[in-house]
DRENZANU-237436 format. One line per field, with one value per residue (C-alpha): residue in three letters; x, y, z. Coordinates in nm, 2 decimals, decimal comma. Layout:
DRENZANU-237436
aa: c(ala ...)
c1: c(X ...)
c2: c(Y ...)
c3: c(Z ...)
This chain:
DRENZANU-237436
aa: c(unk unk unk unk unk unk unk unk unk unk unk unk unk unk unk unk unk unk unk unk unk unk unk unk unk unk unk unk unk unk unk unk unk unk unk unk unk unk unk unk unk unk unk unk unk unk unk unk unk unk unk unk unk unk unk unk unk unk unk unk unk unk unk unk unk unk unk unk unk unk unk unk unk unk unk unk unk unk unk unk unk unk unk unk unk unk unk unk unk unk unk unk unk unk unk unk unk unk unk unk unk unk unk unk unk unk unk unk unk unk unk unk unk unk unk unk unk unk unk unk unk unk unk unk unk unk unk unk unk unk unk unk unk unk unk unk unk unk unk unk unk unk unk unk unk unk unk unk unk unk unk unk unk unk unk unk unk unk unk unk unk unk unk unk unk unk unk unk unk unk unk unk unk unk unk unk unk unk unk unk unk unk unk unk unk unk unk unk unk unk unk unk unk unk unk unk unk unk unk unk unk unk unk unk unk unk unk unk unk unk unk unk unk unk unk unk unk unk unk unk unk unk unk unk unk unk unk unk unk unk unk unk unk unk unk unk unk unk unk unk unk unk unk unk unk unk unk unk unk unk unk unk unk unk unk unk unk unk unk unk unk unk unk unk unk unk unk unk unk unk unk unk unk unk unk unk unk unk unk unk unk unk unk unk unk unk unk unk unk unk unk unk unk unk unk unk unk unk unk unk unk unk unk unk unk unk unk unk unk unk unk unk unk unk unk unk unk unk unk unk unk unk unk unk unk unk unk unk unk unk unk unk unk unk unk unk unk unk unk unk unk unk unk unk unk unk unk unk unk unk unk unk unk unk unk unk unk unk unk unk unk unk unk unk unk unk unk unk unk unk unk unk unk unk unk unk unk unk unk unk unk unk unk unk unk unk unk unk unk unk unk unk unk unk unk unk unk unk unk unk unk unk unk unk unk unk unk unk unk unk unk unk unk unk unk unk unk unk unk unk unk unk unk unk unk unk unk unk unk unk unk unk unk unk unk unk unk unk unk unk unk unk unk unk unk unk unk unk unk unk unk unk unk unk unk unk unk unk unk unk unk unk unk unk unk unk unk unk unk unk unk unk unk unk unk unk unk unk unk unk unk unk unk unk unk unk unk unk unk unk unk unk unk unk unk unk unk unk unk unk unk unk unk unk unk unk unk unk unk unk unk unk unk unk unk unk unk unk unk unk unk unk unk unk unk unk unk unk unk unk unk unk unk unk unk unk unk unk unk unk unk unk unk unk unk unk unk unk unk unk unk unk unk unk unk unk unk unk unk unk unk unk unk unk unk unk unk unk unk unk unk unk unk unk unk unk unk unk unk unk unk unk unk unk unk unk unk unk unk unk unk unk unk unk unk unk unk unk unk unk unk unk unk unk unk unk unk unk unk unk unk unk unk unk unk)
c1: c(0,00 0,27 0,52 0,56 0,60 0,25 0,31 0,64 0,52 0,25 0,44 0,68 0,34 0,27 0,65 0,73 0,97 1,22 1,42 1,29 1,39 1,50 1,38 1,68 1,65 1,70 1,38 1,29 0,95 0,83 0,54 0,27 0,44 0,74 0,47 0,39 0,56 0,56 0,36 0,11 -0,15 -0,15 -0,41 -0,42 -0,63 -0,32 0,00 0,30 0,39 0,73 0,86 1,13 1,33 1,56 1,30 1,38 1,03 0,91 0,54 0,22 -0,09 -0,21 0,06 0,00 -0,27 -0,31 -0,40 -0,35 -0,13 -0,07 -0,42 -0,28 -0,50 -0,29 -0,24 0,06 0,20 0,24 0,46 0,56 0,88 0,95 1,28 1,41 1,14 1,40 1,60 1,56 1,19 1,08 0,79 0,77 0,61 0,61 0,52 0,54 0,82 1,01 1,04 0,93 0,99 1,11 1,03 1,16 0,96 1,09 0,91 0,77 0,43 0,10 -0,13 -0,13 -0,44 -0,52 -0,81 -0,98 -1,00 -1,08 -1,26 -0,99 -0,93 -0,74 -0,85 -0,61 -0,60 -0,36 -0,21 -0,16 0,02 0,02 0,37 0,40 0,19 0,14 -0,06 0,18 -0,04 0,13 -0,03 0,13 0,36 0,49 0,43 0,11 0,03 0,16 -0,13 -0,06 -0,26 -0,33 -0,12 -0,34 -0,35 -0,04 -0,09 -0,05 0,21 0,41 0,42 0,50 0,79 0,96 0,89 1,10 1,33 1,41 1,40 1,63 1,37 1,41 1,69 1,72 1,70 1,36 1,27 1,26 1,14 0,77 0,75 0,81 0,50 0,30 0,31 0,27 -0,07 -0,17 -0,15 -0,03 0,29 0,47 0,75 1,02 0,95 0,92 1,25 1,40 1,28 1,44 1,80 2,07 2,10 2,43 2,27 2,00 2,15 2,25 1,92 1,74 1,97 1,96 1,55 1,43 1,39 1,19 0,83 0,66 0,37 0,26 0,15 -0,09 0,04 -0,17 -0,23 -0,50 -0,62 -0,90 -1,12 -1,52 -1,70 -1,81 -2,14 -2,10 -2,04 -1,91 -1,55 -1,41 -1,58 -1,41 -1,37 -1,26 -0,97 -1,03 -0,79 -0,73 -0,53 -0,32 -0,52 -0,83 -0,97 -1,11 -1,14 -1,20 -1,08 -1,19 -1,02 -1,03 -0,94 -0,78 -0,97 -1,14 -1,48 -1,58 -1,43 -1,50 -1,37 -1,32 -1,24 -0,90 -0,65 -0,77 -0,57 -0,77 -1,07 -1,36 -1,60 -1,88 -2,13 -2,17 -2,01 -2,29 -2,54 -2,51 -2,19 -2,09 -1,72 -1,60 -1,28 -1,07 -0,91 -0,61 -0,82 -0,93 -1,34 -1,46 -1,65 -1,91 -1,96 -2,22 -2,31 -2,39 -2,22 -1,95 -1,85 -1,84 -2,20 -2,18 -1,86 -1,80 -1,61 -1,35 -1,17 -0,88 -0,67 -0,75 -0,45 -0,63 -1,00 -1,17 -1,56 -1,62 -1,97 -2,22 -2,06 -1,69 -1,43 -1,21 -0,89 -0,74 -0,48 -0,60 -0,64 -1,00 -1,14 -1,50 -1,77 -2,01 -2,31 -2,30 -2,52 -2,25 -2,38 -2,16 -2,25 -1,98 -1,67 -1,37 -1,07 -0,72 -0,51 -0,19 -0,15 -0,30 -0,01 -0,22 -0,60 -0,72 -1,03 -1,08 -1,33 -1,50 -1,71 -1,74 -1,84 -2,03 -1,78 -1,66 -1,48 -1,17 -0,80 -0,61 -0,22 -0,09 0,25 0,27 0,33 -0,03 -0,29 -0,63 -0,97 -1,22 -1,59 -1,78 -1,64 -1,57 -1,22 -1,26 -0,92 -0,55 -0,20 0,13 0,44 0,77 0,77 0,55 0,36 0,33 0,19 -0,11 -0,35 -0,57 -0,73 -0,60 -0,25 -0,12 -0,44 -0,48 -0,83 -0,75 -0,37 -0,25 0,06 0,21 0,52 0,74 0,84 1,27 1,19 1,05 0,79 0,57 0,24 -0,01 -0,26 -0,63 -0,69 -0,99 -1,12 -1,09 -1,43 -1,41 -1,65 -1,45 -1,27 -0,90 -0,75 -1,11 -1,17 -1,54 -1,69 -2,11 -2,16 -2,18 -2,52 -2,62 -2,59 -2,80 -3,17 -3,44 -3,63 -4,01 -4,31 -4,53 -4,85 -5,17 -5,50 -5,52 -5,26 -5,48 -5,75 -5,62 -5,42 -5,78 -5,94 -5,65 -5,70 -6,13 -6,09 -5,78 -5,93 -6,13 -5,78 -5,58 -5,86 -5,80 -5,43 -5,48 -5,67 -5,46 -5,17 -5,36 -5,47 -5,09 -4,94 -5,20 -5,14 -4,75 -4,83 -5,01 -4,79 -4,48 -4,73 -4,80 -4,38 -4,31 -4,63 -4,50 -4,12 -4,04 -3,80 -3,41 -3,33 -3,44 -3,69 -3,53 -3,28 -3,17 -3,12 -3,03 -2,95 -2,94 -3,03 -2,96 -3,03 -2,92 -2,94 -2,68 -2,72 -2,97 -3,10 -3,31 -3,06 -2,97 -2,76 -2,95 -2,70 -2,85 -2,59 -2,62 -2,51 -2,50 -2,57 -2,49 -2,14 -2,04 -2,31 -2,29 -2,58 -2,64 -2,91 -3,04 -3,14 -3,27 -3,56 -3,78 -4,13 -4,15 -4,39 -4,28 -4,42 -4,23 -3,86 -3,71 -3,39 -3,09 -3,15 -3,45 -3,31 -2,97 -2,86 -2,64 -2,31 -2,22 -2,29 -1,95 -2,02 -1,96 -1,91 -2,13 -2,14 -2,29 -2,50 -2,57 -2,81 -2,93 -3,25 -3,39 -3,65 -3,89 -4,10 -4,09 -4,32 -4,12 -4,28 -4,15 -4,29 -4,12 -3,90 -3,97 -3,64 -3,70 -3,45 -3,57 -3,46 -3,43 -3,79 -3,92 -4,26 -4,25 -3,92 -3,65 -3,63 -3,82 -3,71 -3,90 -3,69 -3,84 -3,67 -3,62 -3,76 -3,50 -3,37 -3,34 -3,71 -3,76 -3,52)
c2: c(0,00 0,25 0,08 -0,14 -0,46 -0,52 -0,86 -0,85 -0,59 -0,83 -1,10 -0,85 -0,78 -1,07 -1,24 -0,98 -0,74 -0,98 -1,00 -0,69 -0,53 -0,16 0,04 0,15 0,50 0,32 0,29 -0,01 -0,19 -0,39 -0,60 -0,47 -0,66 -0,44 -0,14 -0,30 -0,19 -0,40 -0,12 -0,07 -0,31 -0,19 -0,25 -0,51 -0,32 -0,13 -0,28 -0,06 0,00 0,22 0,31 0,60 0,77 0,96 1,24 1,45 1,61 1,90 2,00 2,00 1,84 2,18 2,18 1,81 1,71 1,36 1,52 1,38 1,69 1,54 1,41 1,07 0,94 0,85 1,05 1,20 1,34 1,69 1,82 2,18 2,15 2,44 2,34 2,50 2,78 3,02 2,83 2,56 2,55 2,35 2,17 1,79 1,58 1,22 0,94 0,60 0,56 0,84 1,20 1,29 1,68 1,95 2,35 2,58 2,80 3,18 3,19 3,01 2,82 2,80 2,58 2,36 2,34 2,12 2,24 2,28 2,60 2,50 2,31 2,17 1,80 1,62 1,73 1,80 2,01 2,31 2,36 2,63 2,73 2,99 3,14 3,50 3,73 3,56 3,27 3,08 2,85 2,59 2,41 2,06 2,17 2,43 2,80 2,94 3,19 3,47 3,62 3,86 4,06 4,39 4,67 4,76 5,10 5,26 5,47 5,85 5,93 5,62 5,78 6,09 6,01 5,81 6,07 6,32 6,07 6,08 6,42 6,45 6,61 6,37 6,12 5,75 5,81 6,00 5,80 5,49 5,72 5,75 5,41 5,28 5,53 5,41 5,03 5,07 5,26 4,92 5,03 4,80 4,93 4,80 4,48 4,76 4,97 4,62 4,57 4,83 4,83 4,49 4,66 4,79 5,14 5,17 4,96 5,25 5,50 5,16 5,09 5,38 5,49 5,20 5,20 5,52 5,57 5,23 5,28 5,20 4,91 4,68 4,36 4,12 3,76 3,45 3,23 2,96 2,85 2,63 2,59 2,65 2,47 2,78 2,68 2,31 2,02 1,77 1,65 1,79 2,13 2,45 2,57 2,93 2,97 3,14 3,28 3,38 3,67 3,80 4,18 3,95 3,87 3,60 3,66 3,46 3,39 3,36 3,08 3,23 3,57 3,63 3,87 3,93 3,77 3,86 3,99 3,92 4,09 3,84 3,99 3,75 3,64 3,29 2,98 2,71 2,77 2,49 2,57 2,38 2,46 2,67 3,03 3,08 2,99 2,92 2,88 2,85 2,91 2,81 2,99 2,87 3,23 3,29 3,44 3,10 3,16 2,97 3,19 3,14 3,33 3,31 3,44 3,82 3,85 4,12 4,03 3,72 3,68 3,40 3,23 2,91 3,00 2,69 2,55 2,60 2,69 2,49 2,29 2,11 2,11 1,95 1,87 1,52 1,47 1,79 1,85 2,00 1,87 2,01 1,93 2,19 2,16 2,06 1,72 1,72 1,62 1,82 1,82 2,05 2,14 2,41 2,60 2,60 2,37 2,12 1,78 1,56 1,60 1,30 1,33 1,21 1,03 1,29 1,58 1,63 1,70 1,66 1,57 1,47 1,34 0,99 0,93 0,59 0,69 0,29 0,18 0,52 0,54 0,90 0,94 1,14 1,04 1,17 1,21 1,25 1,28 0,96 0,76 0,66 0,76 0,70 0,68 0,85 0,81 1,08 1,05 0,65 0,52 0,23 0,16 0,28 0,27 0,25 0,44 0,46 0,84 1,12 1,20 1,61 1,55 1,30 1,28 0,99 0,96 0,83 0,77 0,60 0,38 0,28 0,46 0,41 0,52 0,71 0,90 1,04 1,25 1,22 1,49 1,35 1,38 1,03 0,95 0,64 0,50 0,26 0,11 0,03 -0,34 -0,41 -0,63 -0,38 -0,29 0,03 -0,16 -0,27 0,01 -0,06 -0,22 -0,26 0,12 0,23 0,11 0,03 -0,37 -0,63 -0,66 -0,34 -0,49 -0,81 -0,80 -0,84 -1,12 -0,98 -1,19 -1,41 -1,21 -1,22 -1,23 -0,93 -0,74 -0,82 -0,68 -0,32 -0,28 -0,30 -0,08 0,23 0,12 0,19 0,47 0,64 1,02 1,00 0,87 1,11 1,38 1,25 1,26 1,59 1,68 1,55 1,70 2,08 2,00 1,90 2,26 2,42 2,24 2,31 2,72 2,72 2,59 2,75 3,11 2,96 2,92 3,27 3,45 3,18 3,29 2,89 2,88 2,82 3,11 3,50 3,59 3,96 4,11 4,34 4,06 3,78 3,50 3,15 2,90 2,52 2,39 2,05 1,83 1,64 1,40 1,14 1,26 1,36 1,64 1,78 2,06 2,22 2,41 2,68 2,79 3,14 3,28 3,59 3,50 3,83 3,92 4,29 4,39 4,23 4,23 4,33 4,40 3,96 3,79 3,43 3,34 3,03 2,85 2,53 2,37 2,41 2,10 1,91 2,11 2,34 2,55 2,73 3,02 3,14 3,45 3,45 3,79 3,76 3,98 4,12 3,88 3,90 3,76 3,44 3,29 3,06 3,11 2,84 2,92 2,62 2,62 2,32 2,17 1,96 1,66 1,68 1,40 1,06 0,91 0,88 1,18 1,45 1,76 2,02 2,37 2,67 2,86 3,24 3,50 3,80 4,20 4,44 4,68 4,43 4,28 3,96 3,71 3,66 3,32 3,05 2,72 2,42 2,16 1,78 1,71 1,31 1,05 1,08 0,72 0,71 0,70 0,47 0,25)
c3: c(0,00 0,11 -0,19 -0,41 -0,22 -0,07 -0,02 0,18 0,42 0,47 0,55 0,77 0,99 1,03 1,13 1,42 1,51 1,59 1,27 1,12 0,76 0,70 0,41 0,18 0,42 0,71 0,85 1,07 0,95 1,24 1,33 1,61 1,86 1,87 1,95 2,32 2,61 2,90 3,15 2,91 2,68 2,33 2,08 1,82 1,58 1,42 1,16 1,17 0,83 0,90 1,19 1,13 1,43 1,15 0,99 1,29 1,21 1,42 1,39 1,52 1,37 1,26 1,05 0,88 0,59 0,44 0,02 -0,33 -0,42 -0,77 -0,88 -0,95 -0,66 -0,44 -0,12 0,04 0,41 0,35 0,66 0,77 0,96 1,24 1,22 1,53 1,50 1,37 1,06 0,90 0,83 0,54 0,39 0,33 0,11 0,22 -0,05 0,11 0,34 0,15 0,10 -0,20 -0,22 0,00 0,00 0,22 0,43 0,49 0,85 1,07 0,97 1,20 0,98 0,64 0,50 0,15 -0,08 -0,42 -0,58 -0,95 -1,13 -1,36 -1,42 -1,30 -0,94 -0,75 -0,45 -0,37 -0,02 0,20 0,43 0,67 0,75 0,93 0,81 0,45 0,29 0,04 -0,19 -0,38 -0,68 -0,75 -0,50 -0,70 -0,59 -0,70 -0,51 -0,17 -0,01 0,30 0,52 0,47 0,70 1,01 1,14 1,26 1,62 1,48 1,78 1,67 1,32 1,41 1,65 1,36 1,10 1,32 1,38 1,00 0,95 1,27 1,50 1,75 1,92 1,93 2,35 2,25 2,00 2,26 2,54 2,32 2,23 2,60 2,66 2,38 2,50 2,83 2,76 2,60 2,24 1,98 1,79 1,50 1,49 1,46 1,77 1,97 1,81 1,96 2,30 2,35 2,23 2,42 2,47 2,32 2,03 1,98 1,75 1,49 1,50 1,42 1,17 0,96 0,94 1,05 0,62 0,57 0,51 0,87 0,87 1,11 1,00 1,12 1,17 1,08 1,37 1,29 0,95 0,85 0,51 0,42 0,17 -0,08 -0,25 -0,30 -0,01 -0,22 -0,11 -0,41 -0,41 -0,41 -0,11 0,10 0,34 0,67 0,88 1,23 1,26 1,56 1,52 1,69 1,33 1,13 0,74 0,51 0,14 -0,24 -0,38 -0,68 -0,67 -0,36 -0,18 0,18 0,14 0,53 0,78 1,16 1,47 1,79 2,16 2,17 1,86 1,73 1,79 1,66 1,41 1,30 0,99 0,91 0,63 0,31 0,28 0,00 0,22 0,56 0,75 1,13 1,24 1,60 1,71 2,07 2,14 2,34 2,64 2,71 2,54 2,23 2,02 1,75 1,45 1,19 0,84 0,80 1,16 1,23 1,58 1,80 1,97 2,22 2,40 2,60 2,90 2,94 3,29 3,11 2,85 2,50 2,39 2,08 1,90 1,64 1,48 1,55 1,38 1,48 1,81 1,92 2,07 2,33 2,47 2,79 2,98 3,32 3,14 3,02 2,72 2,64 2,42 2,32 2,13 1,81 2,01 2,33 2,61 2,72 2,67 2,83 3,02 3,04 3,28 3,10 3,21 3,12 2,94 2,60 2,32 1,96 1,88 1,59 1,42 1,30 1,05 0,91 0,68 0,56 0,88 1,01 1,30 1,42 1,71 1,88 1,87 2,14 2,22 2,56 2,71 2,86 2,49 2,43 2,16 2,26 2,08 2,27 2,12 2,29 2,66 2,62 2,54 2,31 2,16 2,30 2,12 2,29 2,08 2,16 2,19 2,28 2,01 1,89 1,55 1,47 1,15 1,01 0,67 0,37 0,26 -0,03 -0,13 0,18 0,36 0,71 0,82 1,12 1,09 1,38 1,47 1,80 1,97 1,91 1,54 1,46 1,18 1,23 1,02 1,13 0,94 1,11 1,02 0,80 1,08 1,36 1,58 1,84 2,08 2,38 2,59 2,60 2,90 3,06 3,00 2,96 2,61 2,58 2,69 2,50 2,62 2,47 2,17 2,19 2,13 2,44 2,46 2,35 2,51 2,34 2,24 2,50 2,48 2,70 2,47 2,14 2,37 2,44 2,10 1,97 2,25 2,14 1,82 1,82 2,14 1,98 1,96 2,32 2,47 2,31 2,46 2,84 2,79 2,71 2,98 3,21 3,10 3,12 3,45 3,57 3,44 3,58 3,94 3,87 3,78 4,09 4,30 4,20 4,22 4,58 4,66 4,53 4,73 5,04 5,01 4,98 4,72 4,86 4,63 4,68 4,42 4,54 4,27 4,55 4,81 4,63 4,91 4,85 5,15 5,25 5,60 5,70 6,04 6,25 6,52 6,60 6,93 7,11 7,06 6,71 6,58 6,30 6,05 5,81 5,53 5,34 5,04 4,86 4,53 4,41 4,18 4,34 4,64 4,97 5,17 5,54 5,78 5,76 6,04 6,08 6,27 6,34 6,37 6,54 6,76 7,13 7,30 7,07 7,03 7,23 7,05 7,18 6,95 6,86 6,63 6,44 6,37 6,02 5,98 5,54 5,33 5,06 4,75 4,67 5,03 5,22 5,58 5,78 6,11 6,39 6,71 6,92 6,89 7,17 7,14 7,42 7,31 7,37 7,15 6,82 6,63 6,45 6,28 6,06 6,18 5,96 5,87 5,74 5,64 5,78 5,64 5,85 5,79 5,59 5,71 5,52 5,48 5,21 5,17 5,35 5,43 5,55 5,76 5,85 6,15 6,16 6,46 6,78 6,75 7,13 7,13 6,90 7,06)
């Protein structure tokens, strides 16, 4: 699949690691068996095709895609290498257990991205790739096309201090002096003056002589990239590119001519973006910002409208069907609704280091794969971990798709540099969770026994049947009178103060009242809180209403202290049984307001049976 000899990598698989081959670039192809490690059970659902520690590779999985680059239908690893995030960046094209072709890259690149902007046959998709504040677009990996951002706005006292420095109005020492000034007001200054606040004094006068003539801009950089379907949702559509920008933007672009489309402003620079839908009809983008918020932005919109306020900070998300997938990094793995409300929540094992989707379209499976820091990538459908694969090195870089002809591959990068490919077996099921972790029974999947048909069911079925509209007019009924009884009722608790929550927007307090011992003597504990965000709350007292033949209590009014926002404050008294017939009645709690003639909050405690009595 990934060469020419099908059969002997076949028969490698299957023979072990123990006498393994090596490729003609050195790389060791090994059976699954070399993949276990002795602290932790493997799966058996993956072959290792190559297994290469010499690449040394050094990416992210934003910056992989799995594409037929060529249109010769057979996919290819396109890679862009950070290199040591200053040199030595390039981009890689992997056929088979080779490289194929190698680019280099003038900065340093924040996304890869592989899609159809033509309708020209063959097909074959372009890639981008965003690098600094540019969009290089290569067509059969030859350069196509540069698009960069558009200068922002330059701060008019920041031109104007460089403008005198040229016409020698002003010093390098007062030159520096205004730009110090200018960020620490918070306002965002060109590359060049950040430049040279990190220089050394005596390194000033250099510096603003040799630029104080260049033209000043300041440039956005491109910090997320994704594509959008334009008017078609085929696979081979055309599609737009949208880009997260470090100016807090999201635009996105014409495949064809290489302009803005739309343009969308966002409180926090972008860091990972998800699009789903058509831009020429109706089109949803989700966007993980730096300030730790996912926002949502929709067709015709100019401005983010609603966010999801994360735990903490995102390290990773994808769209895994309808819903989204987040990885943070207080090790929890999330997902959530297009509309924002969280509908599951799994705790990790380690640290999260790449996510990426995995897709089985032949078998309708959809599900999560996950890389964490302690050399295992695990498949997580919705909060359920139903496969897990040991590797021999943390894994930075993960995608799965198709590669070569082969439709289910997982490529991965190590964080030393390795390169390694597994191939799903045709045979595989995600059913059982690895190692005994979670997974639906086996049970789930078995039908129930139905019972043999009675005479009493034939009777009924043909009672509904012949009674179907008078029925259906009782159920009716019945469910009118039970919101009615409910309206009532809750009417009742708001007139009766008996909610545990102040229906007051000025007084806010939220109650809970709880009851230790097993007496005759009890300690009865009522806890307040000021469900307000800024205003405390004084001038509370609490009072209660009890029958005195039956208790007797210590303290019959509690005076309350501020209320800070926020804080619960607990307050205890003694409560004495003076029965001894094993009865009990309820104590009536009420938070009481200074020159208020009717209570806060009311609270309705059922005092248990003293067990001495009963005894």
């Amino acid at each position: 699949i990934l060469s020419n000899k099908q059969p002997e990598m076949s028969e490698v698989n299957q023979a072990g690691s123990a006498d393994a081959p090596t490729t003609g670039d050195g790389a060791e192809v090994s059976g699954e068996a070399s993949q276990q490690q002795p602290q932790q059970q493997s799966s058996d659902k993956w072959l290792v095709a190559l297994k290469d520690p010499t690449p040394g590779l050094n990416t992210l999985s934003q910056c992989m895609v799995l594409t037929d680059v060529t249109g010769d239908g057979e996919n290819r690893l396109v890679v862009a290498d950070l290199g040591d995030t200053r040199t030595n960046m390039r981009l890689r094209v992997y056929k088979g257990t080779a490289l194929a072709m190698e680019n280099t890259i003038i900065d340093l690149p924040v996304g890869v991205a592989a899609f159809y902007l033509d309708t020209n046959t063959p097909r074959s998709p372009a890639v981008a790739v965003a690098s600094g504040p540019s969009v290089f677009i290569y067509k059969n990996m030859r350069p196509y096309f540069r698009f960069t951002l558009p200068p922002l706005d330059l701060h008019p006292l920041e031109e104007e201090i460089w403008a005198a420095a040229r016409e020698g109005r002003a010093s390098a020492v007062q030159v520096r002096g205004i730009i110090e000034d200018l960020r620490n007001q918070g306002a965002s200054i060109t590359g060049r003056s950040q430049r040279l606040l990190a220089l050394h004094p005596d390194q000033l006068q250099e510096f603003v002589e040799a630029y104080k003539t260049a033209p000043l801009r300041r440039l956005s950089v491109v910090t997320a990239l994704d594509t959008l379907k334009k008017s078609h949702s085929e696979e081979d559509a055309i599609s737009c590119l949208v880009m997260g920008t470090e100016a807090c933007q999201v635009q996105v672009l014409d495949p064809q001519a290489f302009t803005v489309l739309a343009k969308m402003q966002l409180p926090s620079p972008p860091v990972f973006l998800c699009s789903s839908g058509l831009f020429d009809v109706d089109y949803r983008i989700v966007a993980a910002c730096r300030d730790g918020v996912i926002y949502q932005l929709r067709r015709g919109a100019k401005e983010a409208t609603q966010g999801i306020r994360l735990r903490a900070s995102a390290v990773g998300m994808i769209r895994v069907d309808k819903h989204i997938v987040v990885a943070t990094m207080d090790r929890q793995l999330s997902g959530y609704s297009t509309k924002g409300k969280e509908l599951w929540r799994a705790a990790l094992p380690a640290g999260v280091t790449a996510l990426a989707p995995l897709s089985l379209p032949s078998k309708g499976f959809n599900a999560a794969l996950v890389a964490m820091d302690n050399n295992t990538v695990c498949v997580y459908k919705d909060k359920l971990e139903v496969d897990r694969l040991v590797t021999e090195d943390v894994v930075t870089g993960i995608r799965f798709g198709r590669y070569g002809r082969e439709e289910a591959t997982l490529v991965t990068v190590g964080r030393s540099g390795g390169l390694a490919i597994y191939i799903l077996k045709r045979s595989a099921k995600f059913v059982d969770g690895a190692g005994g972790v979670g997974g639906p029974p086996a049970k789930q999947f078995s039908r129930l026994p139905l019972p043999k048909k009675t005479r009493l069911f034939v009777d009924q079925t043909l009672r509904e049947r012949d009674c179907a509209v008078s029925m259906h007019r009782q159920f009716l009924h019945d469910l009118y009178r039970l919101r009615l009884m409910t309206a009532e009722n809750y009417v009742q608790a708001l007139e009766t103060k008996a909610t545990p929550i102040s229906a007051s927007k000025e007084d806010p307090v939220k109650l809970a009242c709880t009851v230790q011992g097993v007496g005759p003597v009890f300690r009865l504990t009522v806890g307040l809180q000021n469900a307000s965000l800024t205003t405390a709350i004084a001038g509370l007292g609490i009072s209660f209403a009890y029958d005195g033949l039956l208790y007797r209590l210590e303290k019959v009014y509690i005076p309350v202290p501020y209320l800070v926002p926020g804080l619960t404050y607990n307050f205890s008294t003694i409560v004495e049984c003076l029965t001894d017939k094993g009865i009990a009645d309820a104590i009536k709690v009420y938070i009481l307001k200074r020159d208020n003639d009717s209570p806060l909050v009311t609270g309705v405690v059922n005092m248990p049976v003293s067990e001495s009595f009963v005894v």
